[in-house]
RONUTI-690278 format. One line per field, with one value per residue (C-alpha): residue number from 1; residue in three letters; z, y, x. Coordinates in nm, 4 decimals. Example, Ala and Ser with C-alpha at 12.3 -4.5 7.8 and 13.67 -1.06 7.14 Angstrom:
// RONUTI-690278
num <- [1, 2]
residuo <- [ALA, SER]
up <- [0.7800, 0.7140]
north <- [-0.4500, -0.1060]
east <- [1.2300, 1.3670]
// end
This chain:
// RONUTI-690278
num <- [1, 2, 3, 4, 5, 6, 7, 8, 9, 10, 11, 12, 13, 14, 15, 16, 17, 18, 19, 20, 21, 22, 23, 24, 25, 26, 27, 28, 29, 30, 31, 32, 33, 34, 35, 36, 37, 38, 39, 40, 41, 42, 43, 44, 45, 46, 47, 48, 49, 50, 51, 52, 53, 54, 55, 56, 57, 58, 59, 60, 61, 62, 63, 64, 65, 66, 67, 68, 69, 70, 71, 72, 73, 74, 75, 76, 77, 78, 79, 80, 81, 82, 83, 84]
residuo <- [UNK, UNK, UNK, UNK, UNK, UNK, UNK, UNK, UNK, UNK, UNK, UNK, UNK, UNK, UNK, UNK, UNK, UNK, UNK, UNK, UNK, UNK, UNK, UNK, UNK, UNK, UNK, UNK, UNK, UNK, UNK, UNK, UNK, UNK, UNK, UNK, UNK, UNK, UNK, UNK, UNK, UNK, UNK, UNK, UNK, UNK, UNK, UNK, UNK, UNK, UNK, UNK, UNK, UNK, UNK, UNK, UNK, UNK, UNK, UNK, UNK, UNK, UNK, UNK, UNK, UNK, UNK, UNK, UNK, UNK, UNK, UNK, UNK, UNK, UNK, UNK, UNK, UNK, UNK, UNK, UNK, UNK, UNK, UNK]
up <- [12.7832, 13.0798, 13.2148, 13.6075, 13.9049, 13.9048, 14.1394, 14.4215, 14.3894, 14.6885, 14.6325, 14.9938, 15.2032, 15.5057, 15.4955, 15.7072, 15.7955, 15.3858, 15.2302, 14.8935, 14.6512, 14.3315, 14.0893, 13.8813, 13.6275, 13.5741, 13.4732, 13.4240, 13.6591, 13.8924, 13.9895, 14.1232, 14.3476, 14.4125, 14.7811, 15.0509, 15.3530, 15.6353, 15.6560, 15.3363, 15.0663, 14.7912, 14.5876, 14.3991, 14.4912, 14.4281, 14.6496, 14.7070, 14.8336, 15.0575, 15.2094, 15.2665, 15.4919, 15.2912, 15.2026, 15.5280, 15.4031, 15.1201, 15.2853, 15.5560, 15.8245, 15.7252, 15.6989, 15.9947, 16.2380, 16.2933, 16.3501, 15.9873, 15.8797, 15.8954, 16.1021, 15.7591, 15.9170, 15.6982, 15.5483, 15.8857, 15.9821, 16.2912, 16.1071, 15.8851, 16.2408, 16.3730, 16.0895, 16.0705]
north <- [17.6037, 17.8638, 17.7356, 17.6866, 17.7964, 17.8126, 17.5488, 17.6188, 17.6324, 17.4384, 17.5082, 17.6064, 17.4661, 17.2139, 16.9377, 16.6142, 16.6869, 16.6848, 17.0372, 17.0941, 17.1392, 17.2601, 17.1420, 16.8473, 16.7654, 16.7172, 16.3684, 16.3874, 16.6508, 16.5481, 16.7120, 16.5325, 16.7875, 16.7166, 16.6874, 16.6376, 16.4132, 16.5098, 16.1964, 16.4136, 16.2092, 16.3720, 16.1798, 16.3047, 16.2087, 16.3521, 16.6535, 16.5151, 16.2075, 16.4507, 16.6580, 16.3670, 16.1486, 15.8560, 15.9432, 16.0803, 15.9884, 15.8499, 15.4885, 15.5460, 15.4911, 15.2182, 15.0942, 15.1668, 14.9870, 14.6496, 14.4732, 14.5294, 14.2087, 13.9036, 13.5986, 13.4134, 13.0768, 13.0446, 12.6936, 12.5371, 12.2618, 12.4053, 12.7214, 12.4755, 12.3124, 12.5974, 12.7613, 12.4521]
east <- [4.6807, 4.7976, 5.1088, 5.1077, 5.2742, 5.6640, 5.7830, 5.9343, 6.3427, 6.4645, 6.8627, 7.0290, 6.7861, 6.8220, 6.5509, 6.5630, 6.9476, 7.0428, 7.1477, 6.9962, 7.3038, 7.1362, 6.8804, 6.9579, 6.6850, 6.2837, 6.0948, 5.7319, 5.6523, 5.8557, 6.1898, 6.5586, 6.7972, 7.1692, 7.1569, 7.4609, 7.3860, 7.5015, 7.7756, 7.8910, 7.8377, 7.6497, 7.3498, 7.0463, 6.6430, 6.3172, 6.2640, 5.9000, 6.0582, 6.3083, 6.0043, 5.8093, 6.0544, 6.0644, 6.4379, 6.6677, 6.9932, 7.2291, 7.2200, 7.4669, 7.2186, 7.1231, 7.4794, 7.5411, 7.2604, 7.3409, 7.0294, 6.8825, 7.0517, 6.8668, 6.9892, 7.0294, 6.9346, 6.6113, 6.7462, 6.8430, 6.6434, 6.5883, 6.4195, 6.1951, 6.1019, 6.0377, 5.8109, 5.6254]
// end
């Protein structure tokens, strides 16, 4: 079988605000970059996961909004009332 097309290397480049460190490794076709947010922590993710906006960050934006939290009154009585 003809091999196909060298991927592209994405090593140096900017994408969604995270700097593409360096390759890390390849799992059934699909490949993992070390990548540095831009809070400067450094974590690894699939670069089609990068390019397609479902990953912007390491986690630190979500860390940082406050409103992702639930209110964590789901047991009250007054919630049951209320879902009723």
């Amino acid at each position: 079988m003809k091999p196909g097309p060298k991927p592209k290397d994405w090593t140096g480049a900017l994408v969604n605000g995270c700097a593409v460190l360096r390759f890390d490794r390849a799992e059934r076709l699909r490949r993992w970059y070390l990548v540095r947010c831009y809070c400067g922590n450094d974590f690894t993710v699939r670069i089609d996961l990068l390019l397609s906006l479902h990953t912007r960050s390491c986690g630190c934006s979500l860390k940082a909004r406050k409103n992702h939290l639930t209110h964590g009154g789901r047991h009250t009585p007054e919630y049951q009332t209320w879902a009723r």
